[in-house]
C-alpha positions, 0 to 999 in steps of 0.5 A, a space after each residue: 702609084 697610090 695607097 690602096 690599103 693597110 692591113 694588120 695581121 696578128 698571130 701566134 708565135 714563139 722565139 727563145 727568151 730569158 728569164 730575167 726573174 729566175 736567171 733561166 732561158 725558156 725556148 720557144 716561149 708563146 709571142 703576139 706578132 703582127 705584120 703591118 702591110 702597106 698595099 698599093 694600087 700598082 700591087 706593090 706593098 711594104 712590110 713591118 714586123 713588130 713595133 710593139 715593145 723592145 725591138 721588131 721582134 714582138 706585135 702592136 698591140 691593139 691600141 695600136 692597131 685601132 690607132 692604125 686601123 681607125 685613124 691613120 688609113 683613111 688619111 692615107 688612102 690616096 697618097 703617094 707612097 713615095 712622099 715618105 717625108 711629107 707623111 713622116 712630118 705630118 705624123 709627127 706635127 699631129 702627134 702620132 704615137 712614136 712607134 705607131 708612126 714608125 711602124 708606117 714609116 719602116 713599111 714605107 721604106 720597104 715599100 720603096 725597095 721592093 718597088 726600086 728593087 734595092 735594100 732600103 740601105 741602098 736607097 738612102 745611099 749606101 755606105 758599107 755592106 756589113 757592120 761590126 757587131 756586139 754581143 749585148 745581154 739580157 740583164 740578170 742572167 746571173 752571178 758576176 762570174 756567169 757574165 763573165 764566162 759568157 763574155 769568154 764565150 761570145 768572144 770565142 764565137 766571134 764576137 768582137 765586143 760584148 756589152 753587159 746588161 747588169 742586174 736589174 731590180 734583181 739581187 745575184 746573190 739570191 735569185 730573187 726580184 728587189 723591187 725596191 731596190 733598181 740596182 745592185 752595185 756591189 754585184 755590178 762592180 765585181 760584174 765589170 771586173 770579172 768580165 775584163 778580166 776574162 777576156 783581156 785588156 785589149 777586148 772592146 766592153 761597153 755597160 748600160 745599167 738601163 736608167 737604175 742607178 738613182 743618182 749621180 753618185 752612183 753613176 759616177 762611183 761606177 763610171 770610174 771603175 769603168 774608165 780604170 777598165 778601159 771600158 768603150 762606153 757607159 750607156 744609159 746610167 741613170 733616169 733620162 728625164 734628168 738630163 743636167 744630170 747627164 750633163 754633170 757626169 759627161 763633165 765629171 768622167 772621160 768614158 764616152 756617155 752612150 744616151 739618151 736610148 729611150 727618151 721620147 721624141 726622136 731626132 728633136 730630144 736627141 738633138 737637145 741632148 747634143 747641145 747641151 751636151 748631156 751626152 758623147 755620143 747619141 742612140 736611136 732605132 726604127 720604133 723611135 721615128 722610124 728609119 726616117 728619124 734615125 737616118 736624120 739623128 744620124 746625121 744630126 749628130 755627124 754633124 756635130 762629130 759625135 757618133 750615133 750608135 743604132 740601139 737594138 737589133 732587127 732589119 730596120 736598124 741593120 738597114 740604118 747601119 747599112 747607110 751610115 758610115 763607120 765612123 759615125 756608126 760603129 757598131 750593130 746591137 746583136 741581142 739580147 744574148 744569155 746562156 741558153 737562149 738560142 738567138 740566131 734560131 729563125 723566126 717561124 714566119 720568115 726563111 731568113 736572119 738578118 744578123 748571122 755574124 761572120 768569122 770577122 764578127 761581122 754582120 752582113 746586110 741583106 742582099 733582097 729588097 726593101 727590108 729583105 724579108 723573106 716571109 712564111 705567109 702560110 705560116 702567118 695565116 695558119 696561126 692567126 690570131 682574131 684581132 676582136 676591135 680592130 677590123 671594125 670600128 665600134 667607137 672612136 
C-alpha cells in the first residue's frame, strides 16, 4: 500500500463559544474547519480534523495548507503509509512546523485503524476503554463567585474534578480587557476560595493561569493559597521560556506543578524539563508531535514515574488516554466550559462526540476505527470554502 494523495478540505462551520472579553457565550459563532485526508492506492484513507490553533476543533490555515500542499505531498507520494516513525523522524529532523507535521501524523494513525479495523488505542496497545474527565473552563467567564456556582454545576452534572482558567488580561470587577496587565491576582485568590468552597473539601480542583503570573513571586503567593486548599495541581503558572524558574517553585512548593503545556518542541522539551526538573509531572496533546509524539512523552515520563496528563480535548487525545495507563494518565481535558456555552452540541460535519461523560464521570472511547469519525461528507462540501493559493502552486 502506498500514498496516492493528500488533500485538503476548508469549510464553513459554526461551534458554541465564549467571550472571554465581555464574559458572555455566542452560540453558533462562524468556524474555518479543514479536513486533511491521507488517500491510498488500496482506497483506504485517514483523516484530521483541525490543527489550526487550541484543539482539533478549528482548520489550518492557509500557511499550512500550502506547507502541506506544496511541500510535504510530494515527498510523500509513494510511501508506506504504515512507516509512521520513519515519516514522524523525518518531519522533525527537517524541521517541519509542529502542528503541520501533526496533523499528518494523527491522519496517519487513522489511517492505520480504519485499514486494521481497530480504534488507534487499540492499535498502540490498549490500556482502558474510558477516562476519568474534568470539566476545564474558558477563562474570565466572570466574578469569582460565577466560577464558583459553575464548579457547583459541573459537579452536580457529573463531573468528578473542575479545573479553573482564571482571569486572564481581563479585570472581573469591570468587565473589561487590562492589556497591560496579564493577571489579576486579588480576583484569583478569592476565585480559588470560593470554588472549594462550593464544592467541598474532598472534590478534585486543579488551576492554570495559562503563563500570566510575571514572576516567581506571584507564582508562589498563589501556589500556597492552592496548597492550603488542597488543590490537585497548579498548571502552567508562569512564562514557559524561563524554565530555572519552573525549577524554583517545584522546589519551593508541595502542590504538584503541571508544565510545560505549550512549550515547543515536543517529547525532546518535555524530556529537558523532566531532568531538570522543572516540573512534577509533564503535558502534551496530538497538535504538539502528533499521537506519535504524545505516546513517547507518555512513556518518557513513566519511566521517570511522573505522570503526563493529555492537555486539551478532541479524538486524538482521547485516543492517547485510551492507551496510556491511569496511573501515568489520569484525567481527559473536557473543554472549554462556561455558563451557556453548549459543549456536548455535535459538530455539523461529523454524526457523533467523542466526549459525552457517563454517570460516573467518565469518558468513553470511540468504539469505530481509527480516530472513530463518523463524518457528514455532505455537509462538508455544501459548505466549501475556496481555499484561493493552496490547490496551485504560484511561488515557492
Amino acid at each position: 500500500m502506498k500514498i496516492s494523495d493528500i488533500t485538503i478540505k476548508s469549510f464553513r462551520t459554526t461551534a458554541d463559544r465564549f467571550d472571554t472579553g465581555h464574559a458572555r457565550p455566542m452560540p453558533d459563532t462562524p468556524l474555518m474547519q479543514t479536513v486533511l485526508t491521507i488517500h491510498t492506492d488500496e482506497g483506504v484513507q485517514g483523516h484530521y480534523f483541525g490543527g489550526g490553533s487550541h484543539g482539533d476543533a478549528e482548520g489550518l490555515n492557509v500557511v499550512d495548507q500550502q506547507t502541506i500542499l506544496w511541500r510535504i505531498r510530494d515527498l510523500l507520494l509513494g510511501q508506506d503509509p504504515m512507516d509512521r516513525e520513519m515519516i514522524w523522524k523525518w518531519m522533525w529532523v527537517a524541521n517541519v512546523q509542529e502542528n503541520v507535521a501533526s496533523v499528518i501524523d494523527n491522519a496517519l494513525w487513522d489511517l492505520a485503524g480504519n485499514y486494521a479495523g481497530l480504534p488507534v488505542y487499540k492499535l498502540m496497545g490498549g490500556a482502558r476503554d474510558k477516562v476519568k474527565a474534568y470539566a476545564s473552563t474558558y477563562p474570565n467567564i466572570g466574578k469569582p463567585h460565577v466560577y464558583a456556582e459553575h464548579a457547583l454545576q459541573c459537579k452536580n452534572e457529573g463531573y468528578i474534578a473542575y479545573k479553573i482558567h482564571p482571569h486572564y488580561f481581563w479585570n472581573p470587577e469591570t468587565g473589561t480587557p487590562t492589556p497591560g496587565r496579564p493577571s489579576n491576582i486579588k480576583a484569583d485568590i478569592e476565585t480559588i476560595h470560593l470554588v472549594r468552597e462550593a464544592v467541598g473539601p474532598d472534590y478534585v480542583l486543579m488551576y492554570d493561569p495559562w503563563g500570566t503570573y510575571m514572576s516567581l513571586e506571584e507564582a508562589i503567593q498563589v501556589g500556597r493559597e492552592l496548597e492550603k486548599l488542597n488543590y490537585y495541581w497548579y498548571e502552567h503558572p508562569m512564562p514557559e521560556y524561563r524554565v530555572e524558574s519552573y525549577v524554583r517553585l517545584s522546589r519551593e512548593l508541595s502542590i504538584p506543578i503541571l508544565s510545560p503545556e505549550i512549550v515547543a518542541g515536543g517529547v525532546f522539551s518535555r524530556a529537558e524539563w523532566i531532568l531538570r526538573g522543572a516540573g512534577d509531572m509533564s503535558r502534551i496533546d496530538v497538535v504538539r508531535g502528533g499521537i506519535t509524539g504524545a505516546r513517547k512523552t507518555a512513556i518518557v515520563a513513566e519511566a521517570y514515574g511522573l505522570r503526563c496528563e493529555m492537555h486539551m480535548a478532541g479524538w486524538g487525545n482521547l485516543q492517547v488516554c485510551g492507551a496510556t495507563p491511569e496511573d501515568t494518565s489520569e484525567y481527559y481535558e473536557k473543554g472549554l466550559l462556561a455558563p451557556g456555552v453548549d459543549y456536548d452540541k455535535p459538530h455539523p460535519y461529523l454524526k457523533n462526540t467523542c466526549d459525552r461523560i457517563d454517570a460516573e464521570g467518565y469518558v468513553h472511547l470511540p468504539k469505530g476505527p481509527g480516530m472513530g469519525y463518523e463524518i457528514e461528507w455532505d455537509y462538508i462540501n455544501d459548505n466549501l470554502i475556496e481555499p484561493n493559493a493552496t490547490t496551485k502552486k504560484t511561488h515557492w
